[in-house]
N, C-alpha and C positions, 0 to 999 in steps of 0.2 A: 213311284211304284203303284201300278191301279191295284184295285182290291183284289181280284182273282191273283193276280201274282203275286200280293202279298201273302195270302192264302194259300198257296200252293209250295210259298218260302216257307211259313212256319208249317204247313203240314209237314214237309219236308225234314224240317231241322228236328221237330219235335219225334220225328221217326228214326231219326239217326239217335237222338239220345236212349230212345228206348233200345237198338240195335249194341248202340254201346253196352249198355245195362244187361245185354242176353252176352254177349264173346267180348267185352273186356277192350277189344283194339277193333280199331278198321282201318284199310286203308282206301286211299285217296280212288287211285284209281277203282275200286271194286265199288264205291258209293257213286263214283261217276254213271258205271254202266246199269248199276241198278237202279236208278232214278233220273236215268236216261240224260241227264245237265254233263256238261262242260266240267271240266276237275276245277277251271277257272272259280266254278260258282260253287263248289264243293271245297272248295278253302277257304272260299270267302264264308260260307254256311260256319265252318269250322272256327272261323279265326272272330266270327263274332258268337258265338257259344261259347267259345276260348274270354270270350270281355268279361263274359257275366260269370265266368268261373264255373262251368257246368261239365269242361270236358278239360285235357291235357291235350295241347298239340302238339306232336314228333312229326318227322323228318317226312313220313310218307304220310302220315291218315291221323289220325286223333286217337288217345285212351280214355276210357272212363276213367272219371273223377272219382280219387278215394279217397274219403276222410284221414282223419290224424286221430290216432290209436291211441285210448285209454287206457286206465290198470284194470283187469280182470281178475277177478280166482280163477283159483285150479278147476273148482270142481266147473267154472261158468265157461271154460275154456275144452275142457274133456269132449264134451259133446260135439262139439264145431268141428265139421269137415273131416269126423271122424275114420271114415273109409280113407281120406287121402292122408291119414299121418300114419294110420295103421300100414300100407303101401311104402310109406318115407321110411317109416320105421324097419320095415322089412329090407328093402333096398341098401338103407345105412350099414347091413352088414358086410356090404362088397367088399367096403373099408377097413375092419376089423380081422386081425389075426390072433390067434392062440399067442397067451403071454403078453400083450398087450396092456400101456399104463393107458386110462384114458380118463378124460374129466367132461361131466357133462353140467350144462347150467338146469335150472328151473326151469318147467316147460310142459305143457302138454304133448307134444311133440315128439321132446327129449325122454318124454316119460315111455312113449310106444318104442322108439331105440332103445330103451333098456330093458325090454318086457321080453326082446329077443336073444341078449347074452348069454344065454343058457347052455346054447349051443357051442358057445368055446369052450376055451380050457388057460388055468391059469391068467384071467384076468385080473386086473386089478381098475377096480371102478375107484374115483375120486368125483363128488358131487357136493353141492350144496343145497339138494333137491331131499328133503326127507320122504317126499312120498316116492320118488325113486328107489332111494335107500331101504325104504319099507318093502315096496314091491320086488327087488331083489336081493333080499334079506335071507330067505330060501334057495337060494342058487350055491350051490356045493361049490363051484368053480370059480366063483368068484372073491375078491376079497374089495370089501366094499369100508372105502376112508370117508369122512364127513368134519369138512374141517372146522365145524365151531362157527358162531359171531352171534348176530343180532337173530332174532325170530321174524320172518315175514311171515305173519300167519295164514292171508290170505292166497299167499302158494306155497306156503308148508315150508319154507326155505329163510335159509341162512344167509343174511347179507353182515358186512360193514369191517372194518380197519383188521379185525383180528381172522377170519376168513380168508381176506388176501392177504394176510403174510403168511398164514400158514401153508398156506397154496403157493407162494414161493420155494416154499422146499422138495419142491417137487418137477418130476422132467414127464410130459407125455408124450405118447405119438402119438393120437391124435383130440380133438378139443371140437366136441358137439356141443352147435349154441343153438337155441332156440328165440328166434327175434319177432318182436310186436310188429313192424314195420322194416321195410325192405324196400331200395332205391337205387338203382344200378349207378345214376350219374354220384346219392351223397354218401350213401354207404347203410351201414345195417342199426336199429332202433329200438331202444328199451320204452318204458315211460317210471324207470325208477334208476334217481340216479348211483344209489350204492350199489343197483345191478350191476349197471353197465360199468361200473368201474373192476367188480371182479370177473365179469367177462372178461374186459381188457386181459385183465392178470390170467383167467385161464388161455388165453390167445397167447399171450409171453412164454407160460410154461410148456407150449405144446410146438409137437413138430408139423405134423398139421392142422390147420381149420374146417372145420364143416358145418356148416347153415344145414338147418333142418327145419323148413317151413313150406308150409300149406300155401298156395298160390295167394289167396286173398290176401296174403303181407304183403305184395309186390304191390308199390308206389304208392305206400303208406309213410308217414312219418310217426314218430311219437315225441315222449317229451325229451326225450338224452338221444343224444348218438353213442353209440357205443365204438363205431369205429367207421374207415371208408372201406371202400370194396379192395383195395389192391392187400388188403392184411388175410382175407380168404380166399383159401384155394379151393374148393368147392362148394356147392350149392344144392340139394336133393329137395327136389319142390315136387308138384306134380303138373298135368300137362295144361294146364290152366293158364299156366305163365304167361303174362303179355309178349308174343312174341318177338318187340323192338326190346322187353326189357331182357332177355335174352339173348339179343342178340350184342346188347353192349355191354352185358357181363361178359358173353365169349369174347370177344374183342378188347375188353380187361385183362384178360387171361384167365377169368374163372372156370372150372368146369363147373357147367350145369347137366346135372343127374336127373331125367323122369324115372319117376316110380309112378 
């Protein structure tokens, strides 16, 4: 390769990554006609950024590369992409009817879906989320359960052995989870493992599932799995979502909800 076309390959690439970094996917064809090359030389661009680990390569075009998800607090999680969960949060009531058992996990997220129950009647909250519990502490219509265990201080919440069994005694319609990391082909991501074990159990107790997460989870992992994708039956994200990882969640059978 002479130096002008070397040149002109890493300007190139190095432009795609930044385009990645601005919308998350590209596809193949659409980097062809903007940078005027062959898709031949636009996969080949792809599949060595793909070596050094800098991007995800799918079916048509490439995603940005997203780290693997630490433990946060609440309070350091509240801020983040707050417009889009306050939206999630709003939206999640489509799901919600008068008289309603529902269980939500710990969650900034989970915290804005609860901010909005007011509006029913004869609810019955189940959480293990105390600042949830706190924030609809006030709410005349609701009747709000907290089943006990360990103290996670750093999200105000109740983990370990004695929390899910007592959340076995219980039947919902439906089970708001709040997850670190989000992966259409492995499934959904805590970074603590006594969460994700009473996630599990709130998923068992309930009739249906609902993920309640801000785009930036999508093809992330953390440290637990919490579960695969075919245990949720929907997803309320916002429009950010990589759209390949939307498209094989539909193709799952998930519904995906924009708020």
């Amino acid at each position: 390769m002479d130096n002008r076309k070397e040149k002109d390959t890493l300007k190139r690439r190095s432009r795609i990554l930044d385009l990645l970094e601005q919308y998350g996917d590209l596809s193949v064809n659409y980097l062809s006609k903007l940078f005027k090359v062959s898709e031949v030389t636009i996969r080949n661009d792809l599949s060595k950024l793909e070596e050094k680990s800098l991007l995800i390569r799918t079916r048509g075009g490439a995603l940005k590369k997203m780290p693997v998800t630490y433990d946060l607090g609440l309070n350091q999680r509240i801020n983040r992409q707050k417009e889009e969960k306050q939206r999630i949060g709003k939206k999640a009531m489509s799901f919600i009817k008068d008289n309603y058992t529902i269980v939500m996990d710990s969650g900034s997220t989970t915290l804005e879906v609860a901010k909005n129950l007011e509006e029913f009647n004869d609810i019955k909250l189940i959480t293990n989320s105390l600042a949830i519990a706190d924030k609809v502490g006030d709410f005349k219509n609701l009747e709000v359960i907290v089943p006990g265990g360990i103290m996670r201080s750093e999200m105000r919440s109740l983990i370990g052995p004695m929390a899910e069994r007592n959340l076995l005694n219980y039947y919902c319609d439906v089970a708001f989870l709040a997850v670190d990391g989000i992966d259409a082909e492995h499934g959904i991501y805590t970074p603590v493992i006594h969460e994700a074990t009473l996630c599990r159990t709130m998923m068992e107790i309930s009739d249906k599932v609902i993920v309640v997460c801000d785009s930036t989870k999508f093809l992330r992992k953390s440290f637990v799995k919490i579960s695969s994708i075919n245990h949720i039956d929907i997803i309320i994200t916002d429009e950010g979502i990589p759209a390949s990882e939307k498209e094989k969640l539909e193709d799952a059978g998930v519904q995906v909800v924009i708020a």
